[in-house]
VEXDREN-2710 file (C-alpha; in Angstrom, 1 decimal):
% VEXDREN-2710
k/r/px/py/pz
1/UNK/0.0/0.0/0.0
2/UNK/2.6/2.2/0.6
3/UNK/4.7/1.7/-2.4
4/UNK/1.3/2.2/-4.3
5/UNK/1.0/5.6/-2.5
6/UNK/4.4/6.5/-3.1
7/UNK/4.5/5.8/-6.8
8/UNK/1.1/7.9/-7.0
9/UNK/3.2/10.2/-5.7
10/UNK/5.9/10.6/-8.3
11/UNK/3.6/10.0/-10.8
12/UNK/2.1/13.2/-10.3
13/UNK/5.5/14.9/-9.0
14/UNK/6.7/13.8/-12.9
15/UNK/3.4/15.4/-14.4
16/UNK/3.9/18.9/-12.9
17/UNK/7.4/19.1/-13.8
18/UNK/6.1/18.4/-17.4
19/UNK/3.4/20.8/-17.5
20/UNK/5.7/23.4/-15.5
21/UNK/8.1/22.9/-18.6
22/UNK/5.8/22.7/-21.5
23/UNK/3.6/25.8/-21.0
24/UNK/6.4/28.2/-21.4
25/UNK/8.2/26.4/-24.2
26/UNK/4.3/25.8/-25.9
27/UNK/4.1/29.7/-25.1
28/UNK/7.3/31.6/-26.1
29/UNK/7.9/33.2/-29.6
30/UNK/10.5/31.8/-31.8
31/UNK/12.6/34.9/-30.9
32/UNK/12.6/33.8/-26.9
33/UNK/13.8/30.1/-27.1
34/UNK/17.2/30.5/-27.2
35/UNK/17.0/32.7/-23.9
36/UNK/14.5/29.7/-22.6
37/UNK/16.7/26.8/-23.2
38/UNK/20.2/28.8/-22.4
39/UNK/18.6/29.4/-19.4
40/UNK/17.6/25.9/-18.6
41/UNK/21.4/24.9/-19.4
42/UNK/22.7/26.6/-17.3
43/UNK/21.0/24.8/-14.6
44/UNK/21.1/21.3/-16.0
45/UNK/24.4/19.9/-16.7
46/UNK/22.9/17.1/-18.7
47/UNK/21.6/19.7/-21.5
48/UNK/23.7/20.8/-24.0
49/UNK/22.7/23.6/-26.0
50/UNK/23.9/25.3/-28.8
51/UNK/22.4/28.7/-30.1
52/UNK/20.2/29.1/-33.6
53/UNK/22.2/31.8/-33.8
54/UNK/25.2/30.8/-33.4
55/UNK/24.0/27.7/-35.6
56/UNK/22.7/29.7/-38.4
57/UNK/24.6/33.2/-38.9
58/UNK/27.8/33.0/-37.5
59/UNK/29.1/32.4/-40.6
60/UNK/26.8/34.3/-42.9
61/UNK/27.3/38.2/-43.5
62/UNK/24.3/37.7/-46.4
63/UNK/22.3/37.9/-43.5
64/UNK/23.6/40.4/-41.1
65/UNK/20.7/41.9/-41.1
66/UNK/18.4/39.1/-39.7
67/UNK/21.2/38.3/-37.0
68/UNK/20.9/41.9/-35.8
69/UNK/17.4/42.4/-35.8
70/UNK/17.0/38.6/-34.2
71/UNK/19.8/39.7/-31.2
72/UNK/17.6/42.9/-30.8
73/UNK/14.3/40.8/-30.7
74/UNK/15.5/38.9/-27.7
75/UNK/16.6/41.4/-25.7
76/UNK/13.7/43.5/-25.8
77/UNK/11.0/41.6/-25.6
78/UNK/8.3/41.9/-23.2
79/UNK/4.9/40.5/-22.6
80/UNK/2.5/41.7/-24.8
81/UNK/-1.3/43.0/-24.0
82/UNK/-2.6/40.0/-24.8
83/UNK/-0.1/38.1/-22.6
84/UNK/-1.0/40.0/-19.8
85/UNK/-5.0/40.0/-20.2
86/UNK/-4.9/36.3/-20.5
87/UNK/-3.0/35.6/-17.5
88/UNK/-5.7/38.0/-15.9
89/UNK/-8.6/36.2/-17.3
90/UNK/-7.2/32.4/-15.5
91/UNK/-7.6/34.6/-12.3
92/UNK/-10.4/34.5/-9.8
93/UNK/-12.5/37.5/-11.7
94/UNK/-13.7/35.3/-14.3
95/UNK/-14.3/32.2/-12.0
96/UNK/-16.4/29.5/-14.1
97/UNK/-15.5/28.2/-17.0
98/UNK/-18.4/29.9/-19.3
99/UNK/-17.0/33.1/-17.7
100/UNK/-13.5/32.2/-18.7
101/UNK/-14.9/31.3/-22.6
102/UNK/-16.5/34.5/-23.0
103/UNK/-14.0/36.6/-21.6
104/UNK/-11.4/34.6/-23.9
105/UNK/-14.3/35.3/-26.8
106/UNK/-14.0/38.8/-25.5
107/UNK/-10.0/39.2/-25.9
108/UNK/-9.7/38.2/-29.3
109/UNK/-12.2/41.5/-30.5
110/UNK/-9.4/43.5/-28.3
111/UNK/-7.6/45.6/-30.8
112/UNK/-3.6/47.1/-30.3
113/UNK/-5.1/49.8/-28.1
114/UNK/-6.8/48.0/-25.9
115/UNK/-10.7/48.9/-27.2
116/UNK/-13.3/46.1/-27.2
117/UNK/-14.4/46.0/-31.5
118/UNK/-16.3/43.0/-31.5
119/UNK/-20.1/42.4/-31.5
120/UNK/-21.4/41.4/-28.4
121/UNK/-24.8/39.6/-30.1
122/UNK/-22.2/37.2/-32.5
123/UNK/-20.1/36.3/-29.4
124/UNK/-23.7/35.3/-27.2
125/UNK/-25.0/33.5/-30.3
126/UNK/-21.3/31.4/-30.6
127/UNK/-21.2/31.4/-26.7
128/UNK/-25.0/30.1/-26.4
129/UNK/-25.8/32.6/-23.8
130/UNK/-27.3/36.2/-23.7
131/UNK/-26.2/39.5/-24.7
132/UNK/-26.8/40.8/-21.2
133/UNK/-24.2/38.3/-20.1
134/UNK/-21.8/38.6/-22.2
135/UNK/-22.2/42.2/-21.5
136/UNK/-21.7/41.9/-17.7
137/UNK/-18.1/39.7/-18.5
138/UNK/-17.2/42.5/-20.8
139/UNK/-17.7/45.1/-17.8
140/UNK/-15.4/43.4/-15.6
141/UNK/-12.6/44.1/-17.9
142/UNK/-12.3/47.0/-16.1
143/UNK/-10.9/45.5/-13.0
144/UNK/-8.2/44.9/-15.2
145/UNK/-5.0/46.1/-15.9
146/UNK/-4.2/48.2/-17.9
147/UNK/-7.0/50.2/-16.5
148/UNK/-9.3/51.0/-19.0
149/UNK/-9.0/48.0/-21.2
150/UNK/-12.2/46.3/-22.8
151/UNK/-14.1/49.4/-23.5
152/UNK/-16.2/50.5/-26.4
153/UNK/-14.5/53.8/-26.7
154/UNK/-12.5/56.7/-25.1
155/UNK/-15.1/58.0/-22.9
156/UNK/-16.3/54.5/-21.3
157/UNK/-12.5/53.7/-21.1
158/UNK/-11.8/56.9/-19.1
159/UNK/-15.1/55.9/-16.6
160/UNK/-13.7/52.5/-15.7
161/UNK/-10.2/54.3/-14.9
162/UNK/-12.5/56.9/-12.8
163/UNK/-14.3/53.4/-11.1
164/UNK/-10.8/52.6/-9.8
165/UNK/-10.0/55.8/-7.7
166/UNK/-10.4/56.7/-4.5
167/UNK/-12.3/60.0/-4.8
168/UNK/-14.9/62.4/-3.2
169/UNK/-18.2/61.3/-4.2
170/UNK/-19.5/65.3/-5.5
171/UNK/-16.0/65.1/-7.4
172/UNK/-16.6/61.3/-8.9
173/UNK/-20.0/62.2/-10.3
174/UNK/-18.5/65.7/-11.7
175/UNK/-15.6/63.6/-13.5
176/UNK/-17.9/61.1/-15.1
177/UNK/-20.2/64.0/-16.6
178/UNK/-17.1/65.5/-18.0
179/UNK/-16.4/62.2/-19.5
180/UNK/-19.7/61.8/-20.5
181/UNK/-19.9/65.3/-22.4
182/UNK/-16.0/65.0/-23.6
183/UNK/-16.4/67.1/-26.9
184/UNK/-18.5/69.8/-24.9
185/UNK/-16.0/70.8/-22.0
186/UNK/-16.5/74.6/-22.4
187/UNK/-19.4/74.7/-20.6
188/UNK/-18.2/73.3/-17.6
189/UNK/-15.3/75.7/-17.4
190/UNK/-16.7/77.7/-14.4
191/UNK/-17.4/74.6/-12.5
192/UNK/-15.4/74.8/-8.9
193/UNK/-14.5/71.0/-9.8
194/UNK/-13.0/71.8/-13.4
195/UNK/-9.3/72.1/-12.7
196/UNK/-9.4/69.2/-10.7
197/UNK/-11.3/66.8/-12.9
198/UNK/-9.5/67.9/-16.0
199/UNK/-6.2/66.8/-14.2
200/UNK/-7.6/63.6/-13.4
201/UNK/-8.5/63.0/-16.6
202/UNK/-5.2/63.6/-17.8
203/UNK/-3.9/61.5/-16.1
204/UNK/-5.9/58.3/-17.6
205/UNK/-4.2/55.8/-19.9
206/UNK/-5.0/57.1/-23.7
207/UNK/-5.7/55.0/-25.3
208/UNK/-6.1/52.2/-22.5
209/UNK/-3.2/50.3/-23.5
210/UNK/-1.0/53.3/-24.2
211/UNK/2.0/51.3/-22.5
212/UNK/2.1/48.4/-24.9
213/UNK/2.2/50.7/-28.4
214/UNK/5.5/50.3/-29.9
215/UNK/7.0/50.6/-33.0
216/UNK/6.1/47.4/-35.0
217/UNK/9.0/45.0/-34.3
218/UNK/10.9/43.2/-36.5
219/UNK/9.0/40.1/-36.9
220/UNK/10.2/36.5/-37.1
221/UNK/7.7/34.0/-38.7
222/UNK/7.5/30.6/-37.1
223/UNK/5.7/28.7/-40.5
224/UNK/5.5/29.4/-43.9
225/UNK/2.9/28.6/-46.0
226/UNK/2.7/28.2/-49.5
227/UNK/-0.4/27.2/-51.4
228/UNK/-0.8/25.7/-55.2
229/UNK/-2.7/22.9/-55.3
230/UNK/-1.9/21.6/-51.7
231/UNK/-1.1/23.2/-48.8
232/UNK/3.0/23.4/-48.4
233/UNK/3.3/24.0/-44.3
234/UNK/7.2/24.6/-43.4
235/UNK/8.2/25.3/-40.1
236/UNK/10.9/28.1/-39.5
237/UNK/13.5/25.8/-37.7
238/UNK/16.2/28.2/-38.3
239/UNK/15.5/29.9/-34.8
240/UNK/15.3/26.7/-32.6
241/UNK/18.3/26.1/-30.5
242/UNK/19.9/22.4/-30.8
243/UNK/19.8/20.3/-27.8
244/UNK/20.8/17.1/-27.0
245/UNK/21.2/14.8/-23.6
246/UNK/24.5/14.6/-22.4
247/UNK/25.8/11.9/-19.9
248/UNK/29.0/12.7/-18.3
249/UNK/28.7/11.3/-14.8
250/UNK/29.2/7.4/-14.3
251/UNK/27.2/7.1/-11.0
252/UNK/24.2/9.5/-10.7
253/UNK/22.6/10.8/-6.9
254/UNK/18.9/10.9/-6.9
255/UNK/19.2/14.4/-7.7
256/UNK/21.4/14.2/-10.6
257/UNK/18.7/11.2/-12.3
258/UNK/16.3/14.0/-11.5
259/UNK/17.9/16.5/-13.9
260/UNK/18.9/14.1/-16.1
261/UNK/15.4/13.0/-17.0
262/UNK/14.2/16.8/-17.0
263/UNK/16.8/17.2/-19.8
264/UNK/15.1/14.2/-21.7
265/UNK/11.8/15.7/-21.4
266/UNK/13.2/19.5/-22.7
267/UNK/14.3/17.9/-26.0
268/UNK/11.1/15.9/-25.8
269/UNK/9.0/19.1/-25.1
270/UNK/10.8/20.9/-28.0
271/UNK/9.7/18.7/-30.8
272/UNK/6.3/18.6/-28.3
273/UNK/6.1/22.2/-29.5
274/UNK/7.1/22.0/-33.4
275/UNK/4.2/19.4/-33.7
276/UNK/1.4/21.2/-32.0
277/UNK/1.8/24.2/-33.2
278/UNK/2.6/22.3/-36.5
279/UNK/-1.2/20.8/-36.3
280/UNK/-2.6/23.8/-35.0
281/UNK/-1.5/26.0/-38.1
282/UNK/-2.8/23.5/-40.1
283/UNK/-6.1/23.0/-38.8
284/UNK/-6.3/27.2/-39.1
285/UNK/-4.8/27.0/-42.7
286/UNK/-7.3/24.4/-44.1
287/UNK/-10.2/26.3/-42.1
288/UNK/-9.3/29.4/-43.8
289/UNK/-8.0/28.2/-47.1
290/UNK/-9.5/30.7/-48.9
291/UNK/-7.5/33.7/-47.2
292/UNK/-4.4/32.5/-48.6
293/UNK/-5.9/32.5/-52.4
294/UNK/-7.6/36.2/-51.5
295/UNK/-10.8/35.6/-50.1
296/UNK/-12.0/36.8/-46.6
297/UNK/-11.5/35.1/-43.7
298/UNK/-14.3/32.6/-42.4
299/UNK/-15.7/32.8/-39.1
300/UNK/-13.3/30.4/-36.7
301/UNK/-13.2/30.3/-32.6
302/UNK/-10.7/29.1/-30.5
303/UNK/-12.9/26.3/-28.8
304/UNK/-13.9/25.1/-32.3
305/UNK/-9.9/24.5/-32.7
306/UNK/-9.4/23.1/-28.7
307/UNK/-12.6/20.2/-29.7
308/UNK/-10.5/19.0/-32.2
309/UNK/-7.1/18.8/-31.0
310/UNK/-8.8/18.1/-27.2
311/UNK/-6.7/20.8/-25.8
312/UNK/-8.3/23.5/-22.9
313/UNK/-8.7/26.8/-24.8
314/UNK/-6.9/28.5/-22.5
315/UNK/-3.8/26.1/-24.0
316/UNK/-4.9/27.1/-27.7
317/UNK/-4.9/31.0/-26.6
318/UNK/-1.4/30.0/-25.2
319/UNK/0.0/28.9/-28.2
320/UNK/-1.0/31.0/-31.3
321/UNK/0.0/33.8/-29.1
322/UNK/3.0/35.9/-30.6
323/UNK/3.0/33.5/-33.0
324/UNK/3.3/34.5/-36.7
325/UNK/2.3/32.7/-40.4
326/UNK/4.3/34.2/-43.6
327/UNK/2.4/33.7/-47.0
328/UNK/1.6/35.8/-50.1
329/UNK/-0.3/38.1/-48.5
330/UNK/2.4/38.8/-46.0
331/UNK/3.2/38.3/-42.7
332/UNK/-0.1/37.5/-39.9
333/UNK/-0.2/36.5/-36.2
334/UNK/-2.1/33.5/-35.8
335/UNK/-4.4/35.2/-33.6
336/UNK/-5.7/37.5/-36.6
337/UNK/-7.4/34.4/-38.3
338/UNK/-10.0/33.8/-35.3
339/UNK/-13.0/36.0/-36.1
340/UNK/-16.5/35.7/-34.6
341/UNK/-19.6/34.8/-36.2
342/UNK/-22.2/37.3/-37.9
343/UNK/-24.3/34.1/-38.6
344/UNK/-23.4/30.4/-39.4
345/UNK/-20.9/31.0/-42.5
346/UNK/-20.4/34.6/-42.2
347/UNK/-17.4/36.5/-39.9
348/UNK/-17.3/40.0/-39.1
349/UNK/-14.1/40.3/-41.4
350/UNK/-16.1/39.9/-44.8
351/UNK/-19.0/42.2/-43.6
352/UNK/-16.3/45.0/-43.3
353/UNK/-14.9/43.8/-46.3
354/UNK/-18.1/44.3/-48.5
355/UNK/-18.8/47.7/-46.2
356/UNK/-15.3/48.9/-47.7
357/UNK/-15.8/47.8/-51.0
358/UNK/-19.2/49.8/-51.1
359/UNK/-17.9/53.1/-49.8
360/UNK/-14.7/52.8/-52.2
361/UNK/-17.3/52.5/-55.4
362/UNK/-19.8/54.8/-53.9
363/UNK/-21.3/58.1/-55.7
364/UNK/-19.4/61.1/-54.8
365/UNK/-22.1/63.6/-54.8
366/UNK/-24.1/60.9/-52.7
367/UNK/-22.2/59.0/-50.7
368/UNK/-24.0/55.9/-49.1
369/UNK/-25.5/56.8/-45.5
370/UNK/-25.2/53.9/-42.7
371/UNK/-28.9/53.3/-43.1
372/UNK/-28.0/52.4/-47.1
373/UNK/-25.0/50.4/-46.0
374/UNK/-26.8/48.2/-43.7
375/UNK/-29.7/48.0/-46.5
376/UNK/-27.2/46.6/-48.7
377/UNK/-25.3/44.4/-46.1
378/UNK/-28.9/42.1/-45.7
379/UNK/-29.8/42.6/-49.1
380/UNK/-25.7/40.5/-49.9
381/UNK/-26.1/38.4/-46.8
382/UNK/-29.8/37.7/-46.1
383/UNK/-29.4/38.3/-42.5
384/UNK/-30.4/40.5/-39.5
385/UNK/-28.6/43.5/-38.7
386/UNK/-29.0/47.4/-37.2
387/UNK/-27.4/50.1/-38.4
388/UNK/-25.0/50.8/-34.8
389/UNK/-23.5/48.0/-36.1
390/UNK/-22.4/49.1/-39.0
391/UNK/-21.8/52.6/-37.7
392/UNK/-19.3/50.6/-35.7
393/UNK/-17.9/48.6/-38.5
394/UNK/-17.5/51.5/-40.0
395/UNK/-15.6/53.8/-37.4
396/UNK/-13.3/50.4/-37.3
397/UNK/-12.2/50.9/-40.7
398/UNK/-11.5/54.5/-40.2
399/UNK/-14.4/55.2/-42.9
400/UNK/-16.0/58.9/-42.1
401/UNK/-19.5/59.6/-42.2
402/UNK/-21.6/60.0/-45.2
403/UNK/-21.7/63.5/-44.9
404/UNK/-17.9/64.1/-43.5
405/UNK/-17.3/62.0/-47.2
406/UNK/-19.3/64.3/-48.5
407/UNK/-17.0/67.4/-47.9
408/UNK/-13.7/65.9/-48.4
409/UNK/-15.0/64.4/-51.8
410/UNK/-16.1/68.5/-52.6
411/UNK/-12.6/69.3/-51.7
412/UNK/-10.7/66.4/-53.6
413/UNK/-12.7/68.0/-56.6
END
């Protein structure tokens, strides 16, 4: 009984040193593996390691370009929004699993400046739930950080910074009508509150995730795809660091079999890695196969893709992050190919698409109002929509108004 409990035991010790190894390795870019594995090196005398830099462009000056910008790569880089967010949403504010999908649902509509672009109806109807829920996940965004992160748009971004102070009540409710009324400040100029609810608001994150806009960074693909009439999936192994079990001790403590079987399971995780993320690009390459040949992306979740592969979604979120495809079309993060459902077939992506299309071929002396756009949107799809969204739709692609059009077609002419 006791050697049954005690192999129970080790068992289990053996499956958290696994899963403590894998997630980071299943999680890094390509760009932060030779920091991961040097690292574990160091602390494992069984692993020997060897640099994909060292193995690759040490003796290349064709590509002194690629070595610099892939030395620069690793020694700047930093979580990213969506890094953070996730690691937010496995927290105790989203505390069922349902809670957990949405918010997931929730994050992939998150654009680079941390506003919420997504449709709350398409992710109820994919989540099986109501609006008014997914709503109310949405809302606790804001007890993340960066403050402010989830929201519609400046003004609801700068109320759930205001939510997280610590601030008189008569000042509070002064601040939010200020935020409430940003484009009409004049009028509260006089207010005994103005100076100080002006500062406050200065001091707010603009846009929410203000702290995580950089320059674009060099980026390093980790597949590329190339497709005739087959798919041609390559994996960038160029930037994967060689490693390989050493075994330079003839007697071994417990301690030293401990490390030595942790060195067998990195070079096992490694290729763990290049295979999942090989089938996961697949799976995302076939689902959206016409992409690659010019077509608009199809409407794709990640707990379609975790069914299949019977991974958690959390894992799936995990691994396409910071993770990047090159094709014809250029250079795409693997995240950019989930979009929600506007009905069964149809994502988000093609409805802007089509809305883009229209306004580029539009009539310049009459240029197409929101309430014509959405006409022609159900007329094309056959499917139930209200002009906010494609108001919204619209301010996403950075289209003006029909009559803001208007004027700067007068002045083109």
């Amino acid at each position: 009984m006791a050697n049954h409990i005690n192999l129970q035991f080790k068992q289990k010790q053996t499956l958290q040193l696994s899963l403590k190894l894998w997630l980071p390795i299943l999680q890094s870019p390509i760009q932060e593996l030779d920091t991961l594995f040097k690292d574990y090196s160091f602390d494992n005398p069984f692993l020997e390691y060897k640099s994909s830099f060292e193995s690759n462009y040490s003796s290349s000056s064709s590509n002194s370009d690629d070595r610099r910008n892939f030395i620069e790569n690793i020694d700047i880089y930093k979580p990213s929004l969506y890094d953070i967010l996730e690691e937010q949403i496995d927290s105790e504010i989203f505390p069922t699993n349902n809670s957990k999908k949405i918010a997931y649902e929730i994050l992939y509509d998150i654009n680079s400046d941390g506003f919420f672009e997504g449709d709350i109806g398409s992710i109820a109807l994919s989540c099986n739930t109501t609006d008014n829920f997914v709503e109310s996940i949405r809302e606790r965004f804001r007890l993340l950080e960066p403050k402010g992160v989830g929201a519609f748009d400046l003004s609801e971004s700068f109320y759930f910074q205001l939510l997280d102070l610590d601030i008189d009540e008569s000042l509070f409710n002064f601040t939010k009508k200020i935020i409430q009324n940003l484009t009409k400040l004049d009028r509260y100029a006089k207010h005994h509150y103005f100076e100080e609810a002006t500062k406050i608001i200065k001091g707010f994150n603009n846009p929410p995730a203000v702290e995580y806009l950089e320059e674009e960074p060099y980026i390093i693909p980790d597949f590329f795809v190339d497709i005739d009439d087959d798919i041609h999936l390559r994996i960038n192994n160029d930037y994967y660091p060689d490693i390989m079990v050493k075994d330079p001790f003839s007697s071994k403590s417990s301690e030293l079999k401990t490390k030595l079987k942790e060195a067998r399971d990195l070079t096992n995780l490694l290729e763990l890695r290049k295979s999942t993320l090989y089938k996961l690009v697949l799976l995302i390459v076939e689902h959206q196969i016409g992409f690659f040949i010019g077509q608009e992306l199809k409407p794709l979740t990640m707990s379609e893709i975790a069914q299949i592969v019977g991974f958690e979604e959390s894992t799936i979120s995990r691994a396409v992050s910071n993770k990047y495809i090159k094709c014809e079309r250029g250079t795409f993060s693997l995240r950019s190919f989930f979009t929600n459902a506007v009905s069964k077939d149809l994502s988000s992506a093609e409805i802007k698409s089509f809305i883009l299309s229209l306004v580029e071929n539009e009539q310049k002396e009459k240029p197409l109002t929101d309430q014509s756009l959405v006409d022609m949107v159900i007329k094309r799809y056959n499917i139930k929509m209200v002009r906010r969204t494609i108001t919204k739709y619209r301010n996403l692609l950075n289209i003006p108004s029909s009559k803001e059009r208007k004027k700067l077609y007068a002045v083109k002419d």
